[in-house]
C-alpha positions as CSV (number, residue, x, y, z in Angstrom):
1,X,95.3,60.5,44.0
2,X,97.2,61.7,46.6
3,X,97.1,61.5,50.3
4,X,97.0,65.0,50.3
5,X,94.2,66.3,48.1
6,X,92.9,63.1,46.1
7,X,92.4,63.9,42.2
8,X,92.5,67.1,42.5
9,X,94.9,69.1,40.0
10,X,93.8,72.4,40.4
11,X,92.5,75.4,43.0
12,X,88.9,75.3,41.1
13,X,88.8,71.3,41.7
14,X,89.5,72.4,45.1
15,X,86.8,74.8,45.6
16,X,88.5,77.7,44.5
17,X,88.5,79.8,40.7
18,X,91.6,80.9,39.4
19,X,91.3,84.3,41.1
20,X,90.6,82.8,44.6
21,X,87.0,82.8,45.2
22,X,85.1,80.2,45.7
23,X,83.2,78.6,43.1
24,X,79.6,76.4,43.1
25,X,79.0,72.6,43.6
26,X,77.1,70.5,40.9
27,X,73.7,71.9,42.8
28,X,75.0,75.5,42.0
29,X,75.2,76.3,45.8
30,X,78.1,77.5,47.4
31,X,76.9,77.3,50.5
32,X,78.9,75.8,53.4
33,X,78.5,72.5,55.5
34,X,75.0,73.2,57.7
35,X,77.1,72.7,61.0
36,X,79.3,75.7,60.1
37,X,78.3,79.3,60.3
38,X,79.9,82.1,58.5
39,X,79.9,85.7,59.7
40,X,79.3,88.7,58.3
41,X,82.3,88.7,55.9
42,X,81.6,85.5,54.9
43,X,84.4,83.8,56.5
44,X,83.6,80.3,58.4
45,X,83.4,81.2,62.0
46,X,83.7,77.9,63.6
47,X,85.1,74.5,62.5
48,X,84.3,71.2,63.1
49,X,86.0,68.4,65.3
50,X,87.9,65.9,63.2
51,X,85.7,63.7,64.8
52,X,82.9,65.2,63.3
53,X,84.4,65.8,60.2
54,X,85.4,61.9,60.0
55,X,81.8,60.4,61.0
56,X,80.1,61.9,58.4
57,X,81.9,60.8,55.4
58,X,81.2,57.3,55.2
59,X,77.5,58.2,55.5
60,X,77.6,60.1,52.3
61,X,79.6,57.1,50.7
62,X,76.9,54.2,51.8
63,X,74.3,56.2,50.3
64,X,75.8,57.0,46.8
65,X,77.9,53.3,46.5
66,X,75.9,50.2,44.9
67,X,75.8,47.3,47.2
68,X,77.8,44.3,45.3
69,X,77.3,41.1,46.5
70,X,80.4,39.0,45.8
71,X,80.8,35.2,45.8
72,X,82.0,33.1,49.2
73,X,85.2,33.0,49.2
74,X,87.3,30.3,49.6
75,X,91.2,29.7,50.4
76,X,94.1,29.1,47.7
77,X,94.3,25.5,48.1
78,X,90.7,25.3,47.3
79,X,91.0,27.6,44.5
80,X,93.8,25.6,43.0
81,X,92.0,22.3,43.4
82,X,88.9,23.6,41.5
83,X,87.7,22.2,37.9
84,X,91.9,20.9,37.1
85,X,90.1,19.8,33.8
86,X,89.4,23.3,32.7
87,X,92.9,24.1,30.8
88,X,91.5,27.9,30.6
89,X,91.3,27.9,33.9
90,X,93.9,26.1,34.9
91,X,96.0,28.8,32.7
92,X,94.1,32.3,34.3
93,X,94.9,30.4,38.2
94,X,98.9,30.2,37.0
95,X,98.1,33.4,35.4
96,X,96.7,34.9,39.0
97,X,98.9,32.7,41.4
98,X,101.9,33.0,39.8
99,X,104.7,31.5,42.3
100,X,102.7,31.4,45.2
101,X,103.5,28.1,47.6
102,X,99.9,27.2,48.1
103,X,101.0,24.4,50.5
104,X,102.1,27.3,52.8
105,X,99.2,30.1,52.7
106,X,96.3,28.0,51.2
107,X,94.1,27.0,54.6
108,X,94.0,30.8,55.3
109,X,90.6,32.3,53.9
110,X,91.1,35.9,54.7
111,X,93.7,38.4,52.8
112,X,96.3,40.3,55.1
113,X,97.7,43.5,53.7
114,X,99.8,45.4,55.3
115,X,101.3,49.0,54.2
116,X,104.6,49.2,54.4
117,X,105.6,52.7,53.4
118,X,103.8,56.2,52.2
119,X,106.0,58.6,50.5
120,X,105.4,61.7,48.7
121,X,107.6,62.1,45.5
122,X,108.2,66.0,43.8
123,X,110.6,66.3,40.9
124,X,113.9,68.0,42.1
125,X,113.3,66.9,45.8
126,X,113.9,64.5,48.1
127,X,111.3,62.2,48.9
128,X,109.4,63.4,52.0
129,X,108.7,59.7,53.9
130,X,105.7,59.5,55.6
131,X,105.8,57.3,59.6
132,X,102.9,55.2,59.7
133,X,102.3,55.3,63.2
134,X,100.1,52.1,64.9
135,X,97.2,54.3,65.9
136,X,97.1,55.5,62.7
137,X,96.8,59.1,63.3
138,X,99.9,61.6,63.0
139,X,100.7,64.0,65.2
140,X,100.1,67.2,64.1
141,X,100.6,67.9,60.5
142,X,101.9,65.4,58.7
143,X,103.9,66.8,55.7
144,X,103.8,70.3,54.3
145,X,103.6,71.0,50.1
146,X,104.3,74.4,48.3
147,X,101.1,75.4,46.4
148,X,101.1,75.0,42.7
149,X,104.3,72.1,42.9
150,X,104.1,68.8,41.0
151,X,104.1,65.9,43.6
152,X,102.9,62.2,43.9
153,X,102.2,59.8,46.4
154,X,104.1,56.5,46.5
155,X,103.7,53.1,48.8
156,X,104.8,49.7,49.7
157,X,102.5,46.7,50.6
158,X,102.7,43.6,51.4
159,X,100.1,40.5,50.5
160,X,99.7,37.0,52.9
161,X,97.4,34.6,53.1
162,X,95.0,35.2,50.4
163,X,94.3,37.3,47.4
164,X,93.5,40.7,48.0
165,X,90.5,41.3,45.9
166,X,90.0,45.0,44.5
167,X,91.9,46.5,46.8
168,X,91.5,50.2,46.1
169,X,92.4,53.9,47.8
170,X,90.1,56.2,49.4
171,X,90.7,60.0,50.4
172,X,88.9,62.8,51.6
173,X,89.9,66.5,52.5
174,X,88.7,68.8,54.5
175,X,89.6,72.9,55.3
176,X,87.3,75.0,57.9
177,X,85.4,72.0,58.0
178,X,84.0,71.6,54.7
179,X,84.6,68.8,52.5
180,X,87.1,70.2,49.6
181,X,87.9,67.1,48.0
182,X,86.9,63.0,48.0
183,X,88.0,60.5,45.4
184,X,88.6,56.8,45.2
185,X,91.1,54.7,43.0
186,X,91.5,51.2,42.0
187,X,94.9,49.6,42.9
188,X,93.7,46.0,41.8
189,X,94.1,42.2,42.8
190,X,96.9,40.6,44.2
191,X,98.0,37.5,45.1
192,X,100.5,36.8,48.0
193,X,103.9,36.7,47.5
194,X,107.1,37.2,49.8
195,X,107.9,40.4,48.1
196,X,106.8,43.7,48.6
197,X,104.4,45.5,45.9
198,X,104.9,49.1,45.1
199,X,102.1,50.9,43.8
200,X,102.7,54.8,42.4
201,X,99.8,57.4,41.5
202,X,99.6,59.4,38.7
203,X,101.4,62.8,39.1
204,X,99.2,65.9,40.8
205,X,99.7,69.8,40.9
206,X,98.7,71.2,44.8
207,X,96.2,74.1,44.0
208,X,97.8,77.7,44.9
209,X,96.5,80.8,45.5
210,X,95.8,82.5,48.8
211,X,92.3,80.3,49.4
212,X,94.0,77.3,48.7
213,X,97.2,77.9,51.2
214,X,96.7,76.9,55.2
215,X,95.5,73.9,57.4
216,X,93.6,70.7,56.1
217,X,91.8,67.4,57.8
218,X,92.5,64.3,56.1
219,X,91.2,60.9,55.8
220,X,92.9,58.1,54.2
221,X,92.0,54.3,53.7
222,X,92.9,51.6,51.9
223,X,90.0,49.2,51.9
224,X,88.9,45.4,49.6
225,X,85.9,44.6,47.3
226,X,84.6,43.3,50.6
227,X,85.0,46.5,52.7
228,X,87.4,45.2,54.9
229,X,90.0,48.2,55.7
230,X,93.5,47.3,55.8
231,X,94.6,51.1,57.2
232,X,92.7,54.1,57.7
233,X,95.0,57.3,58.5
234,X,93.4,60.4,60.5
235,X,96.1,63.6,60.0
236,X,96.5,67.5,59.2
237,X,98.8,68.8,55.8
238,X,99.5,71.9,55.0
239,X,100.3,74.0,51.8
240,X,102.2,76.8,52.1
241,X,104.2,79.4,49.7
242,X,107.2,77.4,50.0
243,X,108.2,73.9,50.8
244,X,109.2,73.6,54.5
């Protein structure tokens, strides 16, 4: 869900059982990321670059995701001149379209979306607003979140040109350089308009417990049915005892 730990909702969806320890993957092996050693305690003795981290992810992704081949596209004027005899149609386009001046946006084939805010909502608190900076990659960590707290992540974006066609949010979490955490959710399709869309996810709990507390690599995107990525975000969170 979250920019911080996807769907997760607990410290065993995070790796961890309830007392701490850490708990097996679908294969029933707990063992860590090849790349990463443990010592004798069992502890990780090295971790990864982010850029490591970050390169292997979508590897995993084009492996398990079907390939879906969609249709050409084609620009809203086209779209809105398409089979006028077709009332259904004519009804899901007004339906789709809404108030959107074709005249203006329709000889532009390809959808621009653009992020206008990230915010991390907690009941009781004040938002914690999150800069989006150009290179998309915050300096050091980005936000911190007490462990076991109620929180969810809410945004801005705006639509041109086009429709934006299943756009839809990717995350993925690291800590010592194993992969903790990776989900995906559907946003949907929208059309262009000269107002802003906010979007909110669905309320998460950060996992607690002293496994779950310390330093974590993230990667967010926010990517189209066509794979096209709109913004991809590099950073570092942190949860702690307490809120900052």
């Amino acid at each position: 869900m979250s920019l911080a730990v996807g769907a997760v909702s607990s410290s065993k969806s995070m790796g961890f059982d309830d007392k701490g320890d850490p708990v097996t993957d679908k294969s029933g092996s707990n063992d860590p990321d090849p790349e990463v050693v443990p010592d004798s305690g069992g502890r990780v003795g090295r971790q990864l670059s982010e850029a490591s981290l970050y390169a292997t992810e979508d590897e995993d992704d084009e492996d398990t995701e079907a390939k879906i081949q969609l249709g050409p596209m084609c620009t809203l004027k086209e779209l809105s001149e398409k089979d006028k005899d077709d009332e259904s149609l004519r009804r899901w386009k007004e339906q789709l379209l809404g108030s959107v001046d074709v005249n203006s946006v329709g000889e532009t084939l390809d959808p621009e979306v653009k992020i206008l805010s990230l915010a991390i909502k907690s009941p009781g608190r004040n938002d914690i607003l999150l800069p989006i900076p150009e290179d998309g990659n915050p300096k050091g960590p980005w936000f911190t979140l007490k462990e076991g707290s109620h929180y969810c992540l809410n945004f801005t974006f705006q639509v041109n040109n086009n429709i934006v066609s299943g756009l839809k949010y990717k995350n993925t979490v690291w800590k010592t350089g194993i992969k903790v955490d990776s989900t995906k959710e559907m946003i949907g399709t929208f059309s262009p308009q000269p107002e802003p869309y906010t979007h909110e996810m669905l309320e998460e709990t950060t996992p607690s417990g002293i496994f779950a507390r310390g330093s974590y690599s993230a990667r967010t995107q926010f990517l189209d049915d066509d794979n096209r990525c709109y913004l991809e975000l590099n950073y570092t969170f942190e949860i702690r005892k307490e809120w900052q």
